[in-house]
N, C-alpha and C positions, 0 to 999 in steps of 0.2 A: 622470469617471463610472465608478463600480465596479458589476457587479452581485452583490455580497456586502458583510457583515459584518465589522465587525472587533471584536472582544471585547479588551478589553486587560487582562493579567495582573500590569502591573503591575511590581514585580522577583521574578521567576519562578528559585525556588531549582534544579536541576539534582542530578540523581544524583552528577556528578560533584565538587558542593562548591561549583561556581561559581554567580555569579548575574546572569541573565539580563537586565539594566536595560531597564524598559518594554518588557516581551516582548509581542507580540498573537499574537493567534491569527484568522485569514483562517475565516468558514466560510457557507455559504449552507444556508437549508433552503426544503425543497419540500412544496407540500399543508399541511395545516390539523391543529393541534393539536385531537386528540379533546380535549372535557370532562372526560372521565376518564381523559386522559394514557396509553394503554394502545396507542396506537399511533404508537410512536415506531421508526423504523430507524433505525441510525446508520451510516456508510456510510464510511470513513477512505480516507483518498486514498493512490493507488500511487504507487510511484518516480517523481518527474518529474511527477506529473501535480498536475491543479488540478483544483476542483470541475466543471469544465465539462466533464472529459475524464468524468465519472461520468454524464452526465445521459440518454445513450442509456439507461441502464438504467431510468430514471424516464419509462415511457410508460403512457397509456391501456393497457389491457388487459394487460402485461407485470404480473411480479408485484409490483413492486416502483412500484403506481399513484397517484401525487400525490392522486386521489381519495379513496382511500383509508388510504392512509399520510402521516404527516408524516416526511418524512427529512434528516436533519441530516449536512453534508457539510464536517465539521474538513477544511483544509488544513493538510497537513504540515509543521513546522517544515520550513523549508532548501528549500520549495517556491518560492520568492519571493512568496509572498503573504501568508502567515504567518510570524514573524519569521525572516531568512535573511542570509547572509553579505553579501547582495546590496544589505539593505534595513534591515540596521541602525548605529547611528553607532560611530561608535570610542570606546573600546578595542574592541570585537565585530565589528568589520567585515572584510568580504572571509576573509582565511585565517586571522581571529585569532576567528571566530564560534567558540563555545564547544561540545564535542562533547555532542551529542542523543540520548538512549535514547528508545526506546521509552516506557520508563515514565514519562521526562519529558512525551512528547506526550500519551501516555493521562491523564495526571493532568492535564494542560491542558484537555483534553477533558471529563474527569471535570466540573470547576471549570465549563467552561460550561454543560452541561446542567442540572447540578444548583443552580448558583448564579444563573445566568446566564437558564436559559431555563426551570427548575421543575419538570425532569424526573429522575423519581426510578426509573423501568421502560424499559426496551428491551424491546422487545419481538422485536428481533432487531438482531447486528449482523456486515456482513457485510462482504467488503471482496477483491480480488485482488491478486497480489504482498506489498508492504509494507501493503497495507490487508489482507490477509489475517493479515500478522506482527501487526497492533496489534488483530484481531480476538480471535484465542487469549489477547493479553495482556488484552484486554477478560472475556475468560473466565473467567482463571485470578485476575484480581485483584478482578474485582468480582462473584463469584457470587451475590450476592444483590441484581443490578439486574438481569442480563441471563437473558431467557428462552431465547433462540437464539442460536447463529452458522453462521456458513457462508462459512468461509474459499475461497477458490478460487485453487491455484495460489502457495502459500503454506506455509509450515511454523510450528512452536509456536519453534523458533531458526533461525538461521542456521547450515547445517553449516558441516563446514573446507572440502570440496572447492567451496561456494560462496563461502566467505572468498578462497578462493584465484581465483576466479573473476575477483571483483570487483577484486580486488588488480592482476590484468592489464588490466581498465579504468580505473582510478587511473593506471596507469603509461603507458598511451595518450595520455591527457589532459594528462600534468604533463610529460611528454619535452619538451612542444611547450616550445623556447625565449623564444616569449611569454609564457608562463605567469607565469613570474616569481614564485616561489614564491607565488606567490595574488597578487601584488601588480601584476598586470598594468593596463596604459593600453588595450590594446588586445584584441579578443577571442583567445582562444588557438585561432584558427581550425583549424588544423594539428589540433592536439589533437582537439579537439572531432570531427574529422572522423574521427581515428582509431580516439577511444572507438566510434564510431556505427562502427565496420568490426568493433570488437571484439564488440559487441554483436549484432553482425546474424547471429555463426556460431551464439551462444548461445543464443538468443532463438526461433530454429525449428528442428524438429526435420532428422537426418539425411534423412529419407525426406521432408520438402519439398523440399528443394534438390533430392534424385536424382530426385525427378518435377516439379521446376523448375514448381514451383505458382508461382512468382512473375510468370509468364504468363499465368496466370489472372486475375492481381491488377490484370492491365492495365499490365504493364513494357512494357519493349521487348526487354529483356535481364538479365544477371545483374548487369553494373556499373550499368548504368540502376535497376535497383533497390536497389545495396546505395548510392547515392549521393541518390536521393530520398525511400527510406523508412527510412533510418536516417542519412546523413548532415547530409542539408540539417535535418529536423527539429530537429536540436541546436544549431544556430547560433544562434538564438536564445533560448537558457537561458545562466546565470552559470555559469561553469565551478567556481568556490568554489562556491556552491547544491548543484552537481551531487554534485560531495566530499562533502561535508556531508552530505545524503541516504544516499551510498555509505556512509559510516564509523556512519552509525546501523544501515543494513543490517547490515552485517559484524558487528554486535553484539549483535545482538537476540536477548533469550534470555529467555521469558517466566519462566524460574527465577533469574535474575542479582538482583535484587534480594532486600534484607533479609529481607523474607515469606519467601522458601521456599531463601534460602541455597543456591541451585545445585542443588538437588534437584529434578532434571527431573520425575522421575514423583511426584515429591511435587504438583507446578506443575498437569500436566497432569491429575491427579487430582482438581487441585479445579474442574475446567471442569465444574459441573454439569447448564450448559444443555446442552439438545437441540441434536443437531449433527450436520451433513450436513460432512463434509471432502472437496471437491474435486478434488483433484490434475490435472495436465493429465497423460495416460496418457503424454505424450513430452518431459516437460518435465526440459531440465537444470538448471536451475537449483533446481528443489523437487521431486526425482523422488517418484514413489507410494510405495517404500519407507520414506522417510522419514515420511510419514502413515500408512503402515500404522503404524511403529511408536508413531505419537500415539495414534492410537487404540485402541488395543489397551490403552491406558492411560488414558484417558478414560471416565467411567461410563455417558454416554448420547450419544456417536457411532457414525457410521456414515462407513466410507470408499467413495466412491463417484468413481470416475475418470473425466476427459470423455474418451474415447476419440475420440482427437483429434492429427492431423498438423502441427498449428499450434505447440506444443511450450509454452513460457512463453505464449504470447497465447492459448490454451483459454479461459480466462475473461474474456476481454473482450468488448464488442461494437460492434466495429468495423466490419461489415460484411463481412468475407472468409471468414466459415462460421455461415449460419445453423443450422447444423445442431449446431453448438457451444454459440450461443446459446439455441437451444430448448433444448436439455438442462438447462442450466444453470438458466435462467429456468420449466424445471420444477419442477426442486430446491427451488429458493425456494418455487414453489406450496407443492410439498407440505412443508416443512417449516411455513411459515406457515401451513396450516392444522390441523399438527399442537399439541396441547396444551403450552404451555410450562412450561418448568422454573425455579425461584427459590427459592433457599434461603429 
C-alpha cells in the first residue's frame, strides 16, 4: 500500500547524454483542482525528504490550505520513491544510477503537470533547501507558467564553499569500509552514522550549540542528541540515494543549461515572478549574502530573512520554533494574496 502516485516517463533522456530506462517519478497532491486551474502550488521536495515530510505545511488555516489550494508534491529523483540508485534495475542500479540535475527533475516535473495532470499556471511554487534550488529553476526556466515563488533557505546555485561542504559528507559516508564502492551487501552503518555527525555541526547555527538549545528539544545531552537527531534518522535511507541526492546538490546551477549558457544574471533575470526569498539569517549552508546577491538581480524580489537560531532548518516546520514557522507561513500569506506575475 503507497499513499502516492507514480507517473512513468518512460525512458527519460538526462542532461548528461544518458537515458534513464522506465524513469517514474513518485508525487502526491492535496486539496481539489479549481475549474479554472488557477490554483495550483507546486511544492518540490528537500534533500532526503519525501512527500510526507512537506505535509505539516498543508493545514486548515496555515497558508498553504488543502481547502483552498490544490498542491502537487514531485518527489525527488535519488529520493527512493521516485526513480533512485535504490529502486531501479541494472545497468542503473546502486552506484552505476546516472547523475541528476536539476533541470532533469524540473523537466520531469514540467512533463507531469502539464501532460499528465493539465496544468498549465502555478500559481506559486515554493519549496526549502533543494526544493528551494528546483524552485528558482522553476523561475528562470519557465516564466511564462509560474506566477510566484518563494524559495526558503536555498540559493539560484550551489556555491563552492557548499560544494565543499558536501564533499566532507560524501567522504563520511564512503570511508565506511562497507560501503564498497556502492556495491554494498550490508548497510554502511559506520558511514551513515558519520555523515549524520557531519551534518549535525552544519545544519544549526553557532549560537544554538553555545546556548545548547538542544535541551529545549527535549535531549538529554549533546551526544544524546547528535545520535538521535541526526544519527539514528539515517539508517534507514540508501547510502547510494543519499550520494545521488548530494552530486545533484553540488551541481545545481539555474544558468548551467543551454538556455542561458552559464550566465547567471542572465538566469536570474529572467525569474519574473513575484518573489519573496527567504534566507535562514544563520544558515551555513545558503547564507543571506548569497540571496542578497540573487536578488538584487531579479526584477520582482524581495529578500526577506527568518531571523532565526535554527541555522539551515529556518524553514521548515518541525515543531522546534513556532516563531520560525509564523514568519515564514506569513510570507506565503502575503505573497499569495499579492497579484501575480506571467509573462
Amino acid at each position: 500500500m503507497t499513499d502516492y502516485e507514480m507517473y512513468e516517463l518512460g525512458d527519460w533522456p538526462l542532461e548528461s547524454g544518458e537515458v534513464l530506462a522506465d524513469a517514474r517519478l513518485a508525487y502526491k497532491t492535496y486539496g481539489n483542482l479549481a475549474p479554472s486551474h488557477d490554483n495550483v502550488v507546486l511544492f518540490p521536495t528537500a534533500y532526503g525528504q519525501r512527500h510526507t515530510d512537506c505535509e505539516p505545511f498543508f493545514q486548515e488555516g496555515l497558508a498553504l490550505d488543502p481547502q483552498r489550494w490544490f498542491i502537487v508534491v514531485p518527489n525527488m529523483f535519488g529520493n527512493g520513491l521516485s526513480s533512485s540508485p535504490s529502486n531501479t534495475r541494472p545497468p542503473h542500479d546502486r552506484g552505476r544510477f546516472p547523475r541528476m540535475t536539476i533541470d532533469d527533475m524540473v523537466r520531469a516535473q514540467h512533463r507531469l503537470l502539464t501532460e499528465h495532470l493539465g496544468i498549465e499556471r502555478l500559481a506559486l511554487v515554493t519549496g526549502t533547501s533543494m526544493g528551494a534550488l528546483q524552485t528558482f529553476h522553476w523561475g528562470a526556466h519557465h516564466p511564462e507558467m509560474v506566477e510566484r515563488i518563494l524559495p526558503t533557505c536555498g540559493a539560484a546555485r550551489c556555491s563552492v564553499h557548499n560544494y565543499v561542504f558536501l564533499e566532507g559528507v560524501k567522504a563520511a559516508l564512503t570511508c565506511d569500509p562497507a560501503f564498497k564502492d556502492g556495491d554494498y551487501e550490508e548497510r554502511p552503518e559506520r558511514g551513515l552514522r558519520a555523515m549524520g555527525r557531519v551534518w549535525a555541526g552544519w545544519a544549526l547555527s553557532q549560537a544554538f550549540y553555545r546556548e545548547r538549545r538542544y535541551l529545549e528539544l527535549g535531549f538529554a545531552d549533546l551526544e544524546d542528541y547528535l545520535v538521535r537527531a541526526w544519527e539514528e534518522p539515517r539508517l534507514d535511507r540508501d547510502a547510494n540515494d543519499m550520494l545521488s541526492m548530494i552530486w545533484t546538490w553540488q551541481h545545481a546551477d539555474i544558468a548551467a543549461s543551454p538556455r542561458f549558457n552559464g550566465d547567471f544574471a542572465k538566469a536570474l533575470a529572467a525569474i519574473e515572478a513575484e518573489a519573496i526569498v527567504m534566507p535562514g539569517s544563520t544558515d551555513l549552508y545558503f547564507p543571506p549574502e548569497d540571496n542578497a546577491y540573487e536578488v538584487a538581480r531579479m526584477p520582482h524580489a524581495e529578500l526577506r530573512p527568518i531571523p532565526s537560531i535554527f541555522g539551515h532548518g529556518a524553514g521548515g516546520r518541525s515543531g522546534r520554533s513556532p516563531e520560525d514557522e509564523a514568519f515564514v507561513d506569513a510570507a506565503l500569506k502575503e505573497l499569495l494574496a499579492r497579484p501575480g506575475r506571467l509573462r
